[in-house]
LOFIMAR-141514 format. One line per field, with one value per residue (C-alpha): x, z, y; chain; residue in three letters. Coordinates in steps of 0.001 Angstrom, whole numbers. Layout:
// residues N
x	c(X,...);
z	c(Z,...);
y	c(Y,...);
c	c(A,...);
r	c(ALA,...);
This chain:
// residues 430
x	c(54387,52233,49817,49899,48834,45753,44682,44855,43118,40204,39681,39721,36695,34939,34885,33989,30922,29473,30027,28280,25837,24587,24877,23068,19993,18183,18115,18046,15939,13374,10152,9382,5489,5032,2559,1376,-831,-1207,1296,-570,1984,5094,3502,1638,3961,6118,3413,2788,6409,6487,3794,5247,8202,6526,5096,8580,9702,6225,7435,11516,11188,9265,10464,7802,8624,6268,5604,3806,3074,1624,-2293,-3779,-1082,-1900,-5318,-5120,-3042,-4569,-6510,-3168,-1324,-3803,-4267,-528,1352,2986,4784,1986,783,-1383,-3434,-4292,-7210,-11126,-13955,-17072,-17355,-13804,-12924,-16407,-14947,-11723,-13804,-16587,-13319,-11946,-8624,-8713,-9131,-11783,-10780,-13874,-12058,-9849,-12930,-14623,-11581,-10657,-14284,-13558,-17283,-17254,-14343,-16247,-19619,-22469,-21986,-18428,-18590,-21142,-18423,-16277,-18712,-19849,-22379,-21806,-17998,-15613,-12720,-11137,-9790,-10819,-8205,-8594,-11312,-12114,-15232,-16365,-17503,-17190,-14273,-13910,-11436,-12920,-11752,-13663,-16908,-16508,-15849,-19341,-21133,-21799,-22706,-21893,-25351,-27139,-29898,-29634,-31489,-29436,-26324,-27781,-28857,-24703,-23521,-25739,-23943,-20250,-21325,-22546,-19006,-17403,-15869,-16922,-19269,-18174,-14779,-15240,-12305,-13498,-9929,-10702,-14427,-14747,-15311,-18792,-20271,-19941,-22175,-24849,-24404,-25022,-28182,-29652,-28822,-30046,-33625,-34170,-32301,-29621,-31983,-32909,-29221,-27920,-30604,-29641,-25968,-27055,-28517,-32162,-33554,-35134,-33109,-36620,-37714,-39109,-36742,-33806,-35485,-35642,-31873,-31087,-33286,-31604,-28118,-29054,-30393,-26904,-25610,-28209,-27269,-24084,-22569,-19816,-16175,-16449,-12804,-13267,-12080,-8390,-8427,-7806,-9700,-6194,-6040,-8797,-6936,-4621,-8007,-9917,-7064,-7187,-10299,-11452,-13530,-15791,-16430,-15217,-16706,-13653,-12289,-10097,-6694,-7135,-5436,-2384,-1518,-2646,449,634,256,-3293,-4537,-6133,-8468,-9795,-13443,-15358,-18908,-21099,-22973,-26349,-29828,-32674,-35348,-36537,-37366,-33886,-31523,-27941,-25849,-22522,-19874,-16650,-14273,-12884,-9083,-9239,-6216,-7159,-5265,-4374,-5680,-1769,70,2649,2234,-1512,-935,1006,-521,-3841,-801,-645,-4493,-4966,-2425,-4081,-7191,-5692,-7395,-3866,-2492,-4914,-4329,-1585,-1355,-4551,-3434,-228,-2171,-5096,-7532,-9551,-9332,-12103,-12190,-15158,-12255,-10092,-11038,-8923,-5607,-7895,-7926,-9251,-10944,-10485,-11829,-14728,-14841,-14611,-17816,-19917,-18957,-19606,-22657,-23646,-26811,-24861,-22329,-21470,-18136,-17936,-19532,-16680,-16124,-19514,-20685,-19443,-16278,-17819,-21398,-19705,-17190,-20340,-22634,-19336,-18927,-22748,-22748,-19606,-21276,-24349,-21843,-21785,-25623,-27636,-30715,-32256,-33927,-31150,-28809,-31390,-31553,-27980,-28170,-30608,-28588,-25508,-28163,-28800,-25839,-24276,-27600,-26475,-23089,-24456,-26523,-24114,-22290,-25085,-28518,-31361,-34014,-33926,-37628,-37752,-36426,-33509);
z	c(29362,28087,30800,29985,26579,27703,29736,26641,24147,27277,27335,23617,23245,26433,24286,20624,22285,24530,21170,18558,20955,21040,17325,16604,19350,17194,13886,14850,17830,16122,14720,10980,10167,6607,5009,1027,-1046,-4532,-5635,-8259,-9154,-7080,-5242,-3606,-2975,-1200,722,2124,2909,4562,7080,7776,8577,11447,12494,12876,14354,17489,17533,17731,17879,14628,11171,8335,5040,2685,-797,-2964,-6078,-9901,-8984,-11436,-10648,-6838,-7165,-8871,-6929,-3781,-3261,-3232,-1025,1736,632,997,4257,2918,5294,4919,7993,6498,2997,1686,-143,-1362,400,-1173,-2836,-3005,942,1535,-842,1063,4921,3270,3035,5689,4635,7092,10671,12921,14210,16946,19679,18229,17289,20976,23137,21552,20133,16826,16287,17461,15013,11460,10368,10320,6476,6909,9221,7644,4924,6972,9000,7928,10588,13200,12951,12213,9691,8388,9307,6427,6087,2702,408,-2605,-3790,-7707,-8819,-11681,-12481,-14542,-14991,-12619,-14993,-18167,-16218,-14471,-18379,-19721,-16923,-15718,-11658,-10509,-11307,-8058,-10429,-13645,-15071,-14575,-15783,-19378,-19191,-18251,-20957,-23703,-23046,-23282,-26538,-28016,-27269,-29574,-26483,-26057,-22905,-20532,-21955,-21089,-21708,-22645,-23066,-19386,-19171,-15612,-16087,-17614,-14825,-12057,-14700,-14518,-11044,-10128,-12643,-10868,-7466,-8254,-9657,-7728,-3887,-2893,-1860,-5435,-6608,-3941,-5077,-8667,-8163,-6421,-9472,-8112,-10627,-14392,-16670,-18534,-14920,-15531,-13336,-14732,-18713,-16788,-16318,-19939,-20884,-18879,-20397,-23635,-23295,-22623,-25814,-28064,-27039,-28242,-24648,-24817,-25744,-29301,-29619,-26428,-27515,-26469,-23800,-20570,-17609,-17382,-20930,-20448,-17879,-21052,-22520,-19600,-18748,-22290,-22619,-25102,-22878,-19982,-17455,-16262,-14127,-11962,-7928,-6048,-7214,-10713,-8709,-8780,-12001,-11944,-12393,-9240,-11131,-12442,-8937,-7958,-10923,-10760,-9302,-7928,-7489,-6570,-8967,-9367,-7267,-10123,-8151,-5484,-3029,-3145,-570,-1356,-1855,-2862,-4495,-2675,-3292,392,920,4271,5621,7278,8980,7027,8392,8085,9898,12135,14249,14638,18034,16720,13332,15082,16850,13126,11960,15237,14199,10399,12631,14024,12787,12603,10737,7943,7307,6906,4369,2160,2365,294,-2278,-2439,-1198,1852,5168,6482,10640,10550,13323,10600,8929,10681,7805,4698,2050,-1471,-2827,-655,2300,54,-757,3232,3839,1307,2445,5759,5016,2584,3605,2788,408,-2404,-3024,-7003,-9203,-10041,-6715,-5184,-7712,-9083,-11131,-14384,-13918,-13772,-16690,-18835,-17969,-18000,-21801,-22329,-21259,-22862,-26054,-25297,-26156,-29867,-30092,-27526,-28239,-25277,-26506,-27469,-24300,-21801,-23751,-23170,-19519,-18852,-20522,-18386,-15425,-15997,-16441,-13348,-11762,-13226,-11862,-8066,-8514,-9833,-5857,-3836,-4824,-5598,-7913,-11632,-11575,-9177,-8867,-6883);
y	c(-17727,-20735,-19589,-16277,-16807,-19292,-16606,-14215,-17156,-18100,-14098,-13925,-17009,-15008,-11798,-13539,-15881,-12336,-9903,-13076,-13629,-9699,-9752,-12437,-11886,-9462,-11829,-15604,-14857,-13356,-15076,-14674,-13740,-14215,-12089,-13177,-10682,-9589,-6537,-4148,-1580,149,2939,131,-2930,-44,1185,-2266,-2604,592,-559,-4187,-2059,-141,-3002,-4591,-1369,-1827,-5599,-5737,-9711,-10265,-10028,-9090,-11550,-9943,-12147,-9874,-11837,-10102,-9309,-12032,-14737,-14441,-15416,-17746,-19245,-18507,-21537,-23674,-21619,-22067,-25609,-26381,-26460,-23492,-20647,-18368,-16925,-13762,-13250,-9989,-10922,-8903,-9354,-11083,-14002,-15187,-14504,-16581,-19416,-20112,-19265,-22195,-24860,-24180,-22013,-19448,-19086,-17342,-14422,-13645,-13587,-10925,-9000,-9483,-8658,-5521,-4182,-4236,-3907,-86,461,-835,-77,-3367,-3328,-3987,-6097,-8233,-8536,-10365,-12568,-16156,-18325,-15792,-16082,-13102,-14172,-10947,-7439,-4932,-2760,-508,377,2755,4518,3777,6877,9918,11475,14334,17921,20490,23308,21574,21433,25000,26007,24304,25541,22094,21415,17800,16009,14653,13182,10266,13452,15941,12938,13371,17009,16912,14345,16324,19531,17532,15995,19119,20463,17809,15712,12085,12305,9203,7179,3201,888,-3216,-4634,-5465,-6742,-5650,-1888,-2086,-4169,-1423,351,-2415,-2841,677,1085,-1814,-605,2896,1345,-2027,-1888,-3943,-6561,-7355,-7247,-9906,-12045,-10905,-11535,-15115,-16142,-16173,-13468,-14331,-12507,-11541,-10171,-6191,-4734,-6164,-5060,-1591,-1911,-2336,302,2697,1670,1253,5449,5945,3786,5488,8815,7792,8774,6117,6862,5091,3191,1558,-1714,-2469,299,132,2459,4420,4942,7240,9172,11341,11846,12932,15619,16778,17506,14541,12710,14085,11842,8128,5664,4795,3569,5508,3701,6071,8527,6826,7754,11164,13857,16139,18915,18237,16406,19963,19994,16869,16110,13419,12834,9856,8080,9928,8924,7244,6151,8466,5593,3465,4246,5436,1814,2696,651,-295,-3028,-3833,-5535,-7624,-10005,-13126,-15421,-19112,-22551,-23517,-20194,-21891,-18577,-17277,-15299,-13346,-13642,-11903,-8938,-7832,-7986,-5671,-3661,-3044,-2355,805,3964,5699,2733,2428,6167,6111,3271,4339,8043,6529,5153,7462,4842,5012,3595,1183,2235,4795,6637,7418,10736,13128,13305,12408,15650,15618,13484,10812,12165,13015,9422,8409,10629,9354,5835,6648,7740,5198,3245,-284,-1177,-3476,-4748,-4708,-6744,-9349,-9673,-11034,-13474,-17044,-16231,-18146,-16931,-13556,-13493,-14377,-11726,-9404,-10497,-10102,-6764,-5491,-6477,-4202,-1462,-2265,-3908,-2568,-5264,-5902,-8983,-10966,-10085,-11241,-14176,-14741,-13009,-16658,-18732,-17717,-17901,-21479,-22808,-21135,-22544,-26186,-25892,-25013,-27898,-30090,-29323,-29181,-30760,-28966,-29348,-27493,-27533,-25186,-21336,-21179);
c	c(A,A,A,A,A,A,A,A,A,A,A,A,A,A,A,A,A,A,A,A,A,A,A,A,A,A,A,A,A,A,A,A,A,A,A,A,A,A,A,A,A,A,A,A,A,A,A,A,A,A,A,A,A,A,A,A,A,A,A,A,A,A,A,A,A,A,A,A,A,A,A,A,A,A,A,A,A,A,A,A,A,A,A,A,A,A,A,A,A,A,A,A,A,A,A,A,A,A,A,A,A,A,A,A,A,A,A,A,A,A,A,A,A,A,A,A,A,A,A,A,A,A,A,A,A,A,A,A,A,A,A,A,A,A,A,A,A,A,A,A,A,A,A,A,A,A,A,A,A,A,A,A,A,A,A,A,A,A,A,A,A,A,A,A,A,A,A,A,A,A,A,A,A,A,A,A,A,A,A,A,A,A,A,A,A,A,A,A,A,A,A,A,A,A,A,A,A,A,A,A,A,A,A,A,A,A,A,A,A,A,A,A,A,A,A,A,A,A,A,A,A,A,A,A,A,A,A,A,A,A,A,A,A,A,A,A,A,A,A,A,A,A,A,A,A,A,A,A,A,A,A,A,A,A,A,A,A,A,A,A,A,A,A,A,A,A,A,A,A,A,A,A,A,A,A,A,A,A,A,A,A,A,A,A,A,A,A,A,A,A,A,A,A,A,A,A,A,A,A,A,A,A,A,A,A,A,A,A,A,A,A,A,A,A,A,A,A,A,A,A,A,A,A,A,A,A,A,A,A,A,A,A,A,A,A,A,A,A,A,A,A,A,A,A,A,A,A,A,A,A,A,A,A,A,A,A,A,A,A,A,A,A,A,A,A,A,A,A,A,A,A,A,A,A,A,A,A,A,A,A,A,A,A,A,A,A,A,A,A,A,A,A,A,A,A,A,A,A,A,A,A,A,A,A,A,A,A,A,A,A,A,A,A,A,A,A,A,A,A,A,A,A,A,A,A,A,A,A,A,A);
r	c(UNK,UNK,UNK,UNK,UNK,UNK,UNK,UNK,UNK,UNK,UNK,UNK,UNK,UNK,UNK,UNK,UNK,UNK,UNK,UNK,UNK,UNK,UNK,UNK,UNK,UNK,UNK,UNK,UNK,UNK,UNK,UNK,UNK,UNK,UNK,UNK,UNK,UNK,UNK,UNK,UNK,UNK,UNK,UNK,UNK,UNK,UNK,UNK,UNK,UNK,UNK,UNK,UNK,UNK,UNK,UNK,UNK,UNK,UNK,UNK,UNK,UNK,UNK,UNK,UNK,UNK,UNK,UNK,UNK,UNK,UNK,UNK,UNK,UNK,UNK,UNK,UNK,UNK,UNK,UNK,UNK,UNK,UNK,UNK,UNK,UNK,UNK,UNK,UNK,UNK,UNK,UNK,UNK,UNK,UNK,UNK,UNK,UNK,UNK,UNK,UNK,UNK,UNK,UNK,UNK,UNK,UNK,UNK,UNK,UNK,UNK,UNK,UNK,UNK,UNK,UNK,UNK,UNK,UNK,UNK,UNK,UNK,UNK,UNK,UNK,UNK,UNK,UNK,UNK,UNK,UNK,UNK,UNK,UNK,UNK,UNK,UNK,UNK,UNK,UNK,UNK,UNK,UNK,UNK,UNK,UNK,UNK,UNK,UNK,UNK,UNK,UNK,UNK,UNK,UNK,UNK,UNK,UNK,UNK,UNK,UNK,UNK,UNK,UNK,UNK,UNK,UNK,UNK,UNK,UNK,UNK,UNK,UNK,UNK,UNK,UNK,UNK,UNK,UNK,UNK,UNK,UNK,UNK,UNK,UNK,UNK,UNK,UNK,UNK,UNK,UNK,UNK,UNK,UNK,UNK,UNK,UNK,UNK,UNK,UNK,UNK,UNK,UNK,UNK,UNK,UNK,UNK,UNK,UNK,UNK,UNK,UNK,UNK,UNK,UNK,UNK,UNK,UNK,UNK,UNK,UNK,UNK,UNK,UNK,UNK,UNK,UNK,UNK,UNK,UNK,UNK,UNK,UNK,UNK,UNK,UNK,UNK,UNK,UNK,UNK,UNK,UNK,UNK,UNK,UNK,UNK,UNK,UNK,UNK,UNK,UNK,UNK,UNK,UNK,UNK,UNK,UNK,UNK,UNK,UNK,UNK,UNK,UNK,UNK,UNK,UNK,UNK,UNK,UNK,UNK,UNK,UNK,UNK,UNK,UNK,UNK,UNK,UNK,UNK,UNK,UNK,UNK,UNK,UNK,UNK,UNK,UNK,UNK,UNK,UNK,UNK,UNK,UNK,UNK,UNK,UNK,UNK,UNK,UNK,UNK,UNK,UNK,UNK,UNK,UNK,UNK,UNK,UNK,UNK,UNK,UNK,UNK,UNK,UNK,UNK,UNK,UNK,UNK,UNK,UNK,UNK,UNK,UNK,UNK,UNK,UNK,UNK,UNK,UNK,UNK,UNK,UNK,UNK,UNK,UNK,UNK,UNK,UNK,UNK,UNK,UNK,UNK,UNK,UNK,UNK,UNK,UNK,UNK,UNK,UNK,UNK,UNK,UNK,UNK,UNK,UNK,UNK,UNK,UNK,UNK,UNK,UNK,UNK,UNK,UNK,UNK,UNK,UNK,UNK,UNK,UNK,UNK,UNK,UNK,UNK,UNK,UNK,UNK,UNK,UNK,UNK,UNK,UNK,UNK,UNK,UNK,UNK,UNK,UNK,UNK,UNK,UNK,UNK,UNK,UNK,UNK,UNK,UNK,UNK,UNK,UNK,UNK,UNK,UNK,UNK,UNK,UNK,UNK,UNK,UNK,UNK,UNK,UNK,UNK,UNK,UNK,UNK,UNK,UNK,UNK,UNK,UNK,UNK,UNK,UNK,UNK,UNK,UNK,UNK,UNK);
């Protein structure tokens, strides 16, 4: 009997060890990529979680952790997760000046052999690419973009007879005709200071090249400098004209969205993401155009903030850490995830789903003659948040004089602070 029933308890163990063992081979065997990035509203932290989920489902041995932290919060914290031995495997971070920051100290990997083997190059255009590389290195797949451009309500326009302007002079033939309807022409919202500087940036790009604005955003050009007087003259003809959506103070970009649908503002300088928050019902009879061509001469230079993910100095897995940045390469991939959340994907192979407006925005992208990445984005955060300030102000006192006195002031000091790092001498021009 006794060795009937260690038969029965030997059987039992044989049976508990075989069934634990299958149930726990698809969780403790499995390696845990952790993936950090900045989450901006719902629609898009469940995008992202939607993708690291097909991923999982391509790679049955990984698990996805995905740390999506409040947009502002995560950078700026960013510099001391990749400074800590932290978990962190993957950012999602923008391209421009704050990718080159952490690639400069050394917070992020190169990726060129990921690039080489699987000819990423014939997958992203040279202005992309360029956006990623740093001393001949690659450090970044670019994943998602958006256009900045003008929305407005089809229906209003079709109603004042008004064709989507190609020219800055047919922009204020446009405006004129809103205003004379009793609608404020474009709506601007200051409470965030970011918003006006797309309108700067464009106005220079439009008149000077995007030669003249790298060296602009760099620092390198006097404030007093007749192009860059040419600039403000151009805004301030919008100011004068009384163009700008008055109350703008304490609004937000999507605050103008209730007053562009009703009719009580024409026109607003926006990215892609806007259409997040636009009802389904209205989506239809919404436009988009491309801000409008100044000078004859200048080439087309659109503006595009670009999200990349790079790999961290610290990720205790970069194999397959580089598995997943090929993966956000895929043309299929990326549009699938920017269709969700009506951005646009950065693989010029990507076009075939797109509708609406965003596919509009992938062809003018793709056609684009080189690309900035917004304002904010390419130039030294302080330097920036001054001129940002500055220019907001031109809303309320357009004098030219006394905000290119403050324009070189900024310049200066942002000029002090480089040298401060690296020498140089103050005598000089930089």
């Amino acid at each position: 009997m006794k060795s009937n029933l260690r038969y029965v308890f030997v059987l039992f163990l044989s049976i508990y060890s075989t069934l634990y063992a299958c149930f726990t081979q698809g969780t403790e065997a499995k390696t845990v990529l952790t993936i950090t990035g900045n989450g901006q509203n719902s629609l898009i932290n469940s995008t992202y979680l939607k993708t690291v989920r097909e991923f999982e489902r391509q790679y049955p041995n990984t698990k996805v952790k995905l740390q999506l932290q409040p947009d502002q919060l995560y950078k700026d914290n960013l510099t001391h997760t990749l400074s800590t031995q932290s978990n962190t495997d993957i950012v999602i971070m923008h391209a421009g000046e704050r990718l080159n920051n952490v690639v400069k100290n050394r917070k992020i990997l190169p990726i060129t052999d990921l690039w080489q083997q699987y000819n990423l190059n014939q997958s992203f255009s040279l202005p992309i690419r360029r956006m990623v590389t740093h001393k001949n290195d690659l450090y970044a797949v670019p994943f998602s973009s958006y256009l900045w451009g003008f929305y407005y309500k089809k229906s209003l326009f079709q109603k004042l007879q008004i064709i989507e302007p190609k020219t800055w002079k047919e922009l204020v033939r446009s405006l004129n005709t809103i205003k004379n309807n009793e609608i404020a022409p474009i709506f601007i919202g200051t409470k965030n200071s970011w918003p006006i500087g797309c309108w700067f940036e464009y106005i220079n790009l439009r008149l000077n090249g995007l030669d003249f604005h790298r060296k602009f955003v760099a620092g390198e050009i006097d404030s007093y400098s007749k192009e860059i007087t040419q600039v403000l003259q151009y805004l301030k003809q919008l100011v004068d004209a009384d163009f700008f959506y008055r109350p703008h103070k304490g609004k937000t970009l999507t605050d103008g969205l209730a007053l562009l649908l009703r009719e009580k503002s024409g026109i607003v300088l926006a990215g892609g993401a806007y259409e997040n928050f636009l009802p389904d019902s209205m989506k239809k009879d919404v436009g988009f155009f491309a801000f409008p061509q100044i000078a004859e001469s200048m080439p087309a230079i659109q503006v595009a903030p670009v999200d990349v993910m790079a790999i961290s100095a610290n990720s205790r897995h970069p194999n397959l850490a580089k598995e997943f940045l090929l993966f956000m390469a895929n043309k299929n991939v990326q549009t699938n995830h920017n269709m969700a959340i009506n951005q646009v994907p950065v693989n010029i192979h990507s076009s075939t789903l797109l509708t609406g407006t965003s596919k509009l925005s992938f062809d003018i992208l793709k056609a684009a003659d080189g690309i900035t990445l917004f304002y904010d984005r390419e130039v030294e955060k302080k330097y920036g948040l001054d001129n940002l300030a500055i220019w907001k102000g031109f809303l309320d006192n357009p004098s030219i004089k006394d905000t290119q006195e403050r324009m070189e002031l900024a310049r200066l000091a942002f000029i002090a602070r480089r040298c401060s790092v690296v020498n140089c001498d103050l005598t000089k021009k930089p």
